[in-house]
C-alpha positions as MATLAB code, in Angstrom:
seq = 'XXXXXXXXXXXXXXXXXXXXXXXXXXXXXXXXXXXXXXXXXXXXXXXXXXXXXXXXXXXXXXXXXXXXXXXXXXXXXXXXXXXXXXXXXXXXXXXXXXXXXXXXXXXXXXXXXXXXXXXXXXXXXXXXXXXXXXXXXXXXXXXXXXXXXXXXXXXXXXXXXXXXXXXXXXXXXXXXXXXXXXXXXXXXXXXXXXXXXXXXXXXXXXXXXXXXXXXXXXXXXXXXXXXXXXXXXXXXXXXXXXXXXXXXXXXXXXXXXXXXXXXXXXXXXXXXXXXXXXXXXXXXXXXXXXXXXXXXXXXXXXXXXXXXXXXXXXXXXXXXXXXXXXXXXXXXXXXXXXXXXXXXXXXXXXXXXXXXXXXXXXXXXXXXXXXXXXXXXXXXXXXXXXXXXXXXXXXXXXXXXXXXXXXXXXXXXXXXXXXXXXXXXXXXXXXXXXXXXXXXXXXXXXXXXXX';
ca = [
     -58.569  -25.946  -38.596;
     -59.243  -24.990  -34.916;
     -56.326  -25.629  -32.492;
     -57.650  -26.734  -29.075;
     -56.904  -24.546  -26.888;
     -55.379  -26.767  -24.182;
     -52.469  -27.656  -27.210;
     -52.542  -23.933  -27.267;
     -51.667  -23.787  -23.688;
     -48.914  -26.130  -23.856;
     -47.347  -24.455  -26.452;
     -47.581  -21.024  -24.816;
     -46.143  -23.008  -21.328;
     -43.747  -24.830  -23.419;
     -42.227  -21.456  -25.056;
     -42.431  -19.994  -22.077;
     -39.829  -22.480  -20.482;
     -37.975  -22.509  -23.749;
     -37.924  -18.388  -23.180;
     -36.374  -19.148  -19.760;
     -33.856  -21.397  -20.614;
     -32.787  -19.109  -23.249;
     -32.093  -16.202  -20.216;
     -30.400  -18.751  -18.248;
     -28.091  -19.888  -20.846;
     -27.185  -16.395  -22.182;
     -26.336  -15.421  -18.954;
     -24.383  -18.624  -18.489;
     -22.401  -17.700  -21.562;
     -21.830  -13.866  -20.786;
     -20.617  -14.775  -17.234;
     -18.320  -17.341  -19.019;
     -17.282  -14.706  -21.872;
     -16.574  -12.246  -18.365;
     -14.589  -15.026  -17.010;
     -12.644  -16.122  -20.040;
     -11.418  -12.604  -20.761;
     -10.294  -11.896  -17.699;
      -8.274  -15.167  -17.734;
      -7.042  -13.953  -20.923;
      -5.764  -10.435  -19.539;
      -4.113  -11.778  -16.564;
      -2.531  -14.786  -18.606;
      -1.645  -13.666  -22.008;
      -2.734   -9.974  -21.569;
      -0.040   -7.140  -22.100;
       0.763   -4.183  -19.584;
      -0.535   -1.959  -21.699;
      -4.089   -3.944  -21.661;
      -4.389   -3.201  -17.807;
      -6.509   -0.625  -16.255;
      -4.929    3.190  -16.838;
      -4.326    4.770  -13.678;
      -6.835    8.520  -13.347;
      -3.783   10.598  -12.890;
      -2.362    9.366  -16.234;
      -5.564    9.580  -18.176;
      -5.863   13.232  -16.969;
      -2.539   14.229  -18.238;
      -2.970   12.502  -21.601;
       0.338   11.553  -22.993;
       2.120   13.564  -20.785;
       4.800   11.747  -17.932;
       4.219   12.300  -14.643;
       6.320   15.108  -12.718;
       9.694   13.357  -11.409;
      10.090   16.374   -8.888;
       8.864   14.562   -5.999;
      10.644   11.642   -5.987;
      14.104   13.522   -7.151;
      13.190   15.448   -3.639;
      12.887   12.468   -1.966;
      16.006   10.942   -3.101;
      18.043   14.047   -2.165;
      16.503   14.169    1.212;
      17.510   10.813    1.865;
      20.493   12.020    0.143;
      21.486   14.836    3.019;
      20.499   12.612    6.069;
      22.801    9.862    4.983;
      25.948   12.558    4.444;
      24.730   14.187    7.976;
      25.401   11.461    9.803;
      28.748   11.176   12.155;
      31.830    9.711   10.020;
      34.457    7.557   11.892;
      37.219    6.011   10.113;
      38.366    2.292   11.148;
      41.312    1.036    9.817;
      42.427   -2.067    8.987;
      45.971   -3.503    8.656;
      47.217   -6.973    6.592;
      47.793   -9.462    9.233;
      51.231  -10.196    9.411;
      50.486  -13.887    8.335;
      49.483  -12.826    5.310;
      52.639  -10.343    4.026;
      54.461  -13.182    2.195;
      54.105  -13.015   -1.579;
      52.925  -15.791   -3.869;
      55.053  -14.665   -6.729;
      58.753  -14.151   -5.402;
      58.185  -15.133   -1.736;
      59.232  -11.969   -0.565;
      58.023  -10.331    2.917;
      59.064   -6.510    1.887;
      55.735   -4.801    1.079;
      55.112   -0.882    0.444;
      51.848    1.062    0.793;
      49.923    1.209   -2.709;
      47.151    4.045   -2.108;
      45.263    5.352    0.583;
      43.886    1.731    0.761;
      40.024    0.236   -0.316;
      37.520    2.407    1.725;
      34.212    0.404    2.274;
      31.114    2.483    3.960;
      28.912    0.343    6.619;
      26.513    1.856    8.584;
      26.502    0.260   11.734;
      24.701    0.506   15.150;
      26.171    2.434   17.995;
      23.797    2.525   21.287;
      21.785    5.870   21.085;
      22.559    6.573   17.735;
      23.781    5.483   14.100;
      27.119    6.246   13.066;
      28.664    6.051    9.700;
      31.921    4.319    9.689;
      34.282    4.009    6.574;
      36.230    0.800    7.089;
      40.034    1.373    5.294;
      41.623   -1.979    4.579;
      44.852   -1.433    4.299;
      46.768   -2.312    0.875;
      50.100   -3.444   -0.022;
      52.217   -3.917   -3.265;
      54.684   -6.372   -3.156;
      58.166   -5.184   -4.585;
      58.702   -7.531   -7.468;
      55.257   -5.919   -8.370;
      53.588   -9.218   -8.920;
      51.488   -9.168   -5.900;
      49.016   -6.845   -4.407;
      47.264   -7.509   -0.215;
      44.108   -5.579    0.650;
      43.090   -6.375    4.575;
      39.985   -8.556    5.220;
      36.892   -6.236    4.427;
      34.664   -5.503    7.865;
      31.826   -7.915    8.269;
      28.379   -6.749    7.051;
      25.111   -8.090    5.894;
      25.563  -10.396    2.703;
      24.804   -7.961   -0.667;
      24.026   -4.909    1.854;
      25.839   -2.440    4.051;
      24.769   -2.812    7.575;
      26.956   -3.556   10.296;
      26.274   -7.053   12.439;
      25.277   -4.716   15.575;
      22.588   -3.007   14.069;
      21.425   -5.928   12.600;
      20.999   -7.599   16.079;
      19.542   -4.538   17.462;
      16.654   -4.815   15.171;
      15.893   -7.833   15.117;
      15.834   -7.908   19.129;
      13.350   -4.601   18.694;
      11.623   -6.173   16.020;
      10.886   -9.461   17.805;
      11.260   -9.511   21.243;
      10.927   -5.597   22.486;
       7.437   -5.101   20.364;
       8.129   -1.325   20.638;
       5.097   -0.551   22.460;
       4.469    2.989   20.448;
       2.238    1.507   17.365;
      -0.596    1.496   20.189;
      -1.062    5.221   20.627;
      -0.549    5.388   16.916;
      -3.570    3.138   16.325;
      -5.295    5.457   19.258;
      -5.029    8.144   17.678;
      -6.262    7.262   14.026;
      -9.203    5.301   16.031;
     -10.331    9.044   16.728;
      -9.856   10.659   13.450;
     -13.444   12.185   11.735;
     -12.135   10.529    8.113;
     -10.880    6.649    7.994;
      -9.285    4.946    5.269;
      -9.283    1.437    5.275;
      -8.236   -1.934    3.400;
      -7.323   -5.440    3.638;
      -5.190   -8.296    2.196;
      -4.232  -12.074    2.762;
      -1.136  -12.658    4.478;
       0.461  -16.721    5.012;
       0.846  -17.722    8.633;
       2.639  -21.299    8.716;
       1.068  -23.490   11.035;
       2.000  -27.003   12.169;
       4.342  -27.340    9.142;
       1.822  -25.519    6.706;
       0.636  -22.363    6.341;
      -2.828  -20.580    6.887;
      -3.982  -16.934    5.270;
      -4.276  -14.706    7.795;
      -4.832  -10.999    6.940;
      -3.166   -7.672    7.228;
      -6.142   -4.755    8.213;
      -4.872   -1.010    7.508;
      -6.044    2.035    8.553;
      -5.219    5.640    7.136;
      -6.044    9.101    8.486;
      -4.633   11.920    7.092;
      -0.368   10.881    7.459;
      -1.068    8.450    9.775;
      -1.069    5.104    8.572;
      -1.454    1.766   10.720;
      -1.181   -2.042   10.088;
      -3.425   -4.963   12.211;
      -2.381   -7.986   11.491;
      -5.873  -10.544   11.992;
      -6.549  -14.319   12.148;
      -9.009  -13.836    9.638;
     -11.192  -11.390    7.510;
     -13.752  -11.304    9.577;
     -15.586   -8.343   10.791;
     -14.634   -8.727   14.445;
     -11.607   -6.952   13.317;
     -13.283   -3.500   12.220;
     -15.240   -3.621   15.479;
     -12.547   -4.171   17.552;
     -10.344   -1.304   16.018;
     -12.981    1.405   14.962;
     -16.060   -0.047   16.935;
     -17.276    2.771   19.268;
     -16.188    6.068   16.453;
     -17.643    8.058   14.708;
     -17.287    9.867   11.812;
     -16.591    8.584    8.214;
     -15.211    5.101    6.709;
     -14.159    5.152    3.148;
     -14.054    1.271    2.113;
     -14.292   -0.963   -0.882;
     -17.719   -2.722   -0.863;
     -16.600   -5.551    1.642;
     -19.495   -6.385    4.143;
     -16.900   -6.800    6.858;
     -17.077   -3.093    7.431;
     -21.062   -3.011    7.996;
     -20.769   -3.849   11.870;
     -19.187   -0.349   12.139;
     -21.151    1.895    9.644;
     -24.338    1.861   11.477;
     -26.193    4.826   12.500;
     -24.835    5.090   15.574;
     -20.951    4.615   14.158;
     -19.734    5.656   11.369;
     -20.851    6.732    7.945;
     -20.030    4.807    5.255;
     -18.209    6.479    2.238;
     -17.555    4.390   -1.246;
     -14.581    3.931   -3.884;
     -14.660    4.942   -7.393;
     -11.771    3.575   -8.251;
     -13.134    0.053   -7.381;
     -16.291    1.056   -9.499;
     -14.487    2.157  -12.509;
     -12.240   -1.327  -11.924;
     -15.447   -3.343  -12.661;
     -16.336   -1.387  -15.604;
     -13.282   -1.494  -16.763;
     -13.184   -5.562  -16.674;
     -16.403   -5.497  -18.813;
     -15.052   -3.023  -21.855;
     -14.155   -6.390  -23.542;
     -17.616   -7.826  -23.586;
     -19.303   -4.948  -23.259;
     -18.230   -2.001  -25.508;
     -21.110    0.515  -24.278;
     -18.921    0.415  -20.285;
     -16.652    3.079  -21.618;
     -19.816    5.318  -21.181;
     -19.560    4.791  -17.307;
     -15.538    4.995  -17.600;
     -15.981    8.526  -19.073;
     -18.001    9.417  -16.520;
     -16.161    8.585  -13.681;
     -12.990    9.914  -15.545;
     -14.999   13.322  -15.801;
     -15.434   13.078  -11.758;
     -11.862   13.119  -10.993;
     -11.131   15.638  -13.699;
     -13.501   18.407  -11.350;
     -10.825   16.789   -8.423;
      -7.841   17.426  -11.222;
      -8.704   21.531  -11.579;
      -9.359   21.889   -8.104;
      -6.169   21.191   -7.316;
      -4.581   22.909  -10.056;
      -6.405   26.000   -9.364;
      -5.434   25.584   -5.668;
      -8.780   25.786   -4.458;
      -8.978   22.007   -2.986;
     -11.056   22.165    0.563;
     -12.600   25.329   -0.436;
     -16.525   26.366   -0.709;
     -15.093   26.840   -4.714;
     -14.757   23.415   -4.705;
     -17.402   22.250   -3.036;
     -19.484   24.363   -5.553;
     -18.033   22.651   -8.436;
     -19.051   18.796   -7.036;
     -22.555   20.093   -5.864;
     -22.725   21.325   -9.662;
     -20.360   19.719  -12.403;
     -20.168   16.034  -10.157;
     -23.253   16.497   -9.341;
     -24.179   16.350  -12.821;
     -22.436   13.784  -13.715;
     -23.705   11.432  -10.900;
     -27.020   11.797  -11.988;
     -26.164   10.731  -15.975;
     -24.502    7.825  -14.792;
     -27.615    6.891  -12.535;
     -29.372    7.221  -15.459;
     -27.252    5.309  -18.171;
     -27.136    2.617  -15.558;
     -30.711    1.984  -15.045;
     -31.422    1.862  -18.612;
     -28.705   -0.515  -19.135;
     -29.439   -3.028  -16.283;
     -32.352   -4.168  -17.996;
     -30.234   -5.254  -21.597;
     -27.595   -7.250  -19.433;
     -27.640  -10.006  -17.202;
     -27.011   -9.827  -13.906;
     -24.082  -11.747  -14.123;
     -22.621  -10.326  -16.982;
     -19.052   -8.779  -16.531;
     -21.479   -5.205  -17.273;
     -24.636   -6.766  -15.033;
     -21.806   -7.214  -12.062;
     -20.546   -3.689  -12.446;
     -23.780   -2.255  -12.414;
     -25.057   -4.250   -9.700;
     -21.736   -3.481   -7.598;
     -22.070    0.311   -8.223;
     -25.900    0.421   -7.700;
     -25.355   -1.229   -4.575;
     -23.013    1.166   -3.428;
     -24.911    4.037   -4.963;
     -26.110    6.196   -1.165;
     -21.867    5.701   -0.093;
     -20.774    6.699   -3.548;
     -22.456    9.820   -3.748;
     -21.203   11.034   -0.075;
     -18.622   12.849   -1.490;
     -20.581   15.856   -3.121;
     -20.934   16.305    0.774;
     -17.615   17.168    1.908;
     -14.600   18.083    0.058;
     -12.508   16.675    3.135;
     -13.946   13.013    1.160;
     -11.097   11.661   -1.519;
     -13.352    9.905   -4.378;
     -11.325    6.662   -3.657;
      -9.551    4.144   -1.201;
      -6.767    4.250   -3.124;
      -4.000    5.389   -0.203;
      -5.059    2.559    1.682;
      -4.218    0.610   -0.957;
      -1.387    1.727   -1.933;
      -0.063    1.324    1.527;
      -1.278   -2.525    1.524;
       1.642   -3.099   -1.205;
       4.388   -3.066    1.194;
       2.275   -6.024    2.769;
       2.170   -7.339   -1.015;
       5.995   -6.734   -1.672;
       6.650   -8.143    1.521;
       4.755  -11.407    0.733;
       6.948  -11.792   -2.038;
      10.410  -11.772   -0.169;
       9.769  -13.369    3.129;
       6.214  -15.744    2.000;
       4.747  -15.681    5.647;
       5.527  -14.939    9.134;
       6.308  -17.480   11.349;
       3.218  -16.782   13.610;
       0.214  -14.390   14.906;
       2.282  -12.572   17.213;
       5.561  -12.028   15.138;
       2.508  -11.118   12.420;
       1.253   -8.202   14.752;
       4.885   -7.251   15.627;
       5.755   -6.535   11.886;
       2.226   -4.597   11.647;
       3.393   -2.580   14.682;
       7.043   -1.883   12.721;
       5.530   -1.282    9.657;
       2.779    1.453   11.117;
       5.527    3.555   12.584;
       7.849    3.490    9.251;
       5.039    3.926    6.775;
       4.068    6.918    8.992;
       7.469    8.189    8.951;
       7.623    7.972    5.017;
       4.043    9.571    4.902;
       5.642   12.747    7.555;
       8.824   13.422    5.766;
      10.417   11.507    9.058;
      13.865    9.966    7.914;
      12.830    6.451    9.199;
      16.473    5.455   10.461;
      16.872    8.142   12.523;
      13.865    7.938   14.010;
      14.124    4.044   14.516;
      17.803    5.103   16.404;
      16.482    7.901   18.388;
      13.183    6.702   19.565;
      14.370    2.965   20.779;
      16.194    4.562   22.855;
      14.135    6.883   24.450;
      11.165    5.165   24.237;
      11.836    2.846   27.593;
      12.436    5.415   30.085;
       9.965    8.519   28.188;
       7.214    9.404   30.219;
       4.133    6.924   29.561;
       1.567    9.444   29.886;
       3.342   11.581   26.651;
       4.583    8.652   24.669;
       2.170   10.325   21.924;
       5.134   12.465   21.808;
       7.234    9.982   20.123;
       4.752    9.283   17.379;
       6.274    9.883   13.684;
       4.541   12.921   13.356;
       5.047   14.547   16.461;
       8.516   13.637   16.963;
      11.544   16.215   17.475;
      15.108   14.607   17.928;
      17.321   15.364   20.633;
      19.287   17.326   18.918;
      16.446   19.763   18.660;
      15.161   20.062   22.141;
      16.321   22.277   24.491;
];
C-alpha cells in the first residue's frame, strides 16, 4: 500500500528532530562524562593519575639531576657563614642563682654555656650574632641554670629589629625600586605573562582580586589588580611591542593587536586539555605524543648545546614543523567524531583556536613552547594564599607585589635576597634617582665591591 507522502514527510521531519535530539543528548552526556572524571581525579584521584610533567616524560624513569638545587643550598650555605659573627653573652640573673634542690647559692660554670644563632638587623647591614646564655651547675649537682634565651621570632631565628625593619619597608616605605623593574620588562622584545585570584577582605569579607605577572628573561614582576580585567595588560604592556606568550585568556587581546604585540601560545596548556580527555577519549594520547615529540626537538637542542642557534632553528622549521602539521591533521579529522563539548571537542576547539599563536615558535628559537615560568612564578602567590589567606587591602596587595618582584628577581639572578634586601634599603633613599636602575637585582654590586 502507498504511503502518502505528506505521512512521509512527517516521518522524515519527525526523525529528523529525533536525529537532533540524539546530538544534543550525546553531547550532554560526554560533557557530563568530561565533568564527572575530572571530579573524580581531583577528589578520589591519586598523584600518580595527574598530568606528567615534559621534563620527566623525556627522561623516562630516570630522576631529575639534584645538582642544581645541592648548588643552591651551598650558596646559601657560604653567604650565611660570610656574614659578620658577634658574640653576646648572657649571664643568670642573680635572682635566679638559688637552687630548688638544696637551697644553695654556690654555683660553678658547667660548659661554655647554650649558644643560640639569631640573625638580627643592624642599620646598614645584617649581622650574625650567637647569643651565649650562660650555664650553671649547682654543687649538690641536683640543679642546672641556663640564662633567659635572646628574644626572636616564635619557631624562627630572626631578631625583633629586623623584624620591625621589614615590616616598616614592607608596609609603610613601599621601596620605590619595583617601578623601574616593571620599566624595564615593559620594554623587553619577549613577555611572559600569567594570572591568579588573590582574597582582598573588604568590609568584614573578602573579595578576589588578582595577582598579574610578568617575566622577561630573569626579570620577573608581580601587579597586584582589582580584577581580571584587561585594563590591566593595557595599562602595563599597552604601548610595546614585541612578543606576548599567554595562555588563551582574552584579557590579553587589547595588547596583541597589530600595532602591539604579537601573540605567542602555550603548549603546555594544550597538552593540559588533552590530557583531561585521555579518560573519555582514549585516541587524545595521539595529540599527547605529538606535543611530547615537540619538546623532545627542545630536549636535544639543549643537550647538544646548540639552543638559539640556526641548528636549531633548522630542526623546528623541519622535525616541529612536521609534527605541527600531523597534529593539524589528526585534529581536523577528529573534530568531526566528537562533540564540541566533549572533554576531546574542548581540547580541540581550544588548540584550533589558538592554532596561528601556537605555531609562532618555528619562528624564533628566542620563543619557549610554553608559559610555564610564569607560572611557576605565580606559586609563590599560591603558597602565599595558603599561609596568610588575603591581604588586608589593594595597596598593602601592590606593596607585597612590589616585595615579591625584587626577591623573585633576586632568586632568578643568583642575588642572595637578604643581602640585597640589607644593602639596598639603605642606599636606596639617598641613590641618585636618575640611576636607581642601578639597584635593580640584576644590576646590583654591593658596597663591598665598588670602589
Amino acid at each position: 500500500m502507498d504511503v502518502p507522502q505528506a505521512h512521509t514527510c512527517e516521518w522524515r521531519d519527525e526523525a529528523e528532530r529525533l536525529r537532533g535530539e540524539v546530538t544534543g543528548l550525546q553531547e550532554r552526556l560526554a560533557a557530563l562524562a568530561g565533568n564527572l572524571e575530572s571530579l573524580q581525579r581531583a577528589v578520589f584521584g591519586k598523584r600518580s593519575e595527574k598530568m606528567p610533567p615534559v621534563g620527566k616524560q623525556l627522561r623516562g624513569d630516570k630522576p631529575a639531576s639534584p645538582e642544581e638545587a645541592l648548588k643552591k643550598r651551598r650558596a646559601n650555605k657560604a653567604a650565611r657563614a660570610a656574614m659578620p659573627e658577634r658574640e653576646v653573652h648572657h649571664a643568670v640573673p642573680a635572682e635566679d642563682k638559688v637552687c630548688p634542690k638544696c637551697g644553695g647559692t654556690d654555683f660553678r660554670p658547667l660548659g661554655e654555656g647554650k649558644r643560640t644563632v639569631v640573625y638580627e638587623y643592624v642599620p646598614a647591614h645584617l649581622e650574625k650574632q650567637v647569643h651565649v646564655q650562660e650555664t650553671l651547675a649547682c654543687r649538690c649537682g641536683e640543679c642546672v641554670l641556663t640564662a633567659p634565651a635572646p628574644k626572636a621570632v616564635e619557631g624562627g631565628q630572626y631578631g625583633p629589629g629586623l623584624m620591625a625593619h621589614v615590616v616598616v619597608s614592607k608596609c609603610l616605605d613601599s621601596t620605590p625600586l619595583y617601578q623601574p623593574l616593571l620599566d624595564v620588562i615593559r620594554l623587553e622584545q619577549y613577555v611572559q605573562a600569567d594570572e591568579t585570584p588573590q582574597r582582598v577582605l573588604e568590609k568584614g569579607k573578602t573579595r578576589k582580586g588578582y595577582v598579574w605577572t610578568l617575566r622577561a628573561g630573569k626579570l620577573v614582576a608581580y601587579i597586584h589588580a582589582y580584577g581580571r580585567s584587561g585594563e590591566t595588560a593595557v595599562s602595563v604592556l599597552g604601548g610595546t611591542r614585541g612578543w606576548l606568550q599567554v595562555d588563551g585568556y582574552t584579557g590579553y587581546n587589547a595588547v596583541t593587536v597589530p600595532e602591539g604585540r604579537v601573540r605567542v601560545g602555550c603548549w603546555a596548556h594544550v597538552r593540559r586539555k588533552f590530557f583531561d580527555a585521555l579518560p573519555t577519549a582514549p585516541e587524545a594520547q595521539a595529540a599527547l605524543d605529538a606535543i611530547l615529540a615537540l619538546y623532545r626537538v627542545e630536549a636535544d637542542a639543549e643537550a647538544a648545546g646548540t639552543l638559539g642557534t640556526e641548528a636549531h632553528l633548522q630542526q623546528r622549521q623541519t622535525v616541529s614543523a612536521a609534527v605541527v602539521q600531523r597534529m593539524a591533521a589528526w585534529m581536523a579529522e577528529e573534530s568531526v567524531r566528537h562533540p564540541p563539548k566533549s572533554p576531546l571537542g574542548v581540547a580541540i576547539r581550544y588548540a584550533q583556536g589558538q592554532w596561528t599563536a601556537l605555531c609562532h615558535f618555528l619562528e624564533d628559537t628566542r620563543l619557549s613552547l610554553d608559559n610555564n615560568p610564569s607560572e611557576r612564578a605565580l606559586r609563590k602567590v599560591a603558597l602565599g594564599r595558603k599561609n596568610y589567606l588575603f591581604v588586608g587591602h589593594d595597596e598593602a596587595g601592590a606593596n607585597l607585589a612590589g616585595l615579591m618582584s625584587l626577591l623573585a628577581t633576586c632568586e632568578e639572578n643568583g642575588v642572595n635576597p637578604e643581602a640585597y634586601i640589607a644593602d639596598v634599603l639603605m642606599r636606596v633613599y639617598h641613590h641618585p634617582a636618575s640611576k636607581l636602575d642601578e639597584l635593580l637585582p640584576h644590576r646590583w654590586v654591593p658596597r663591598s665591591n665598588t670602589s
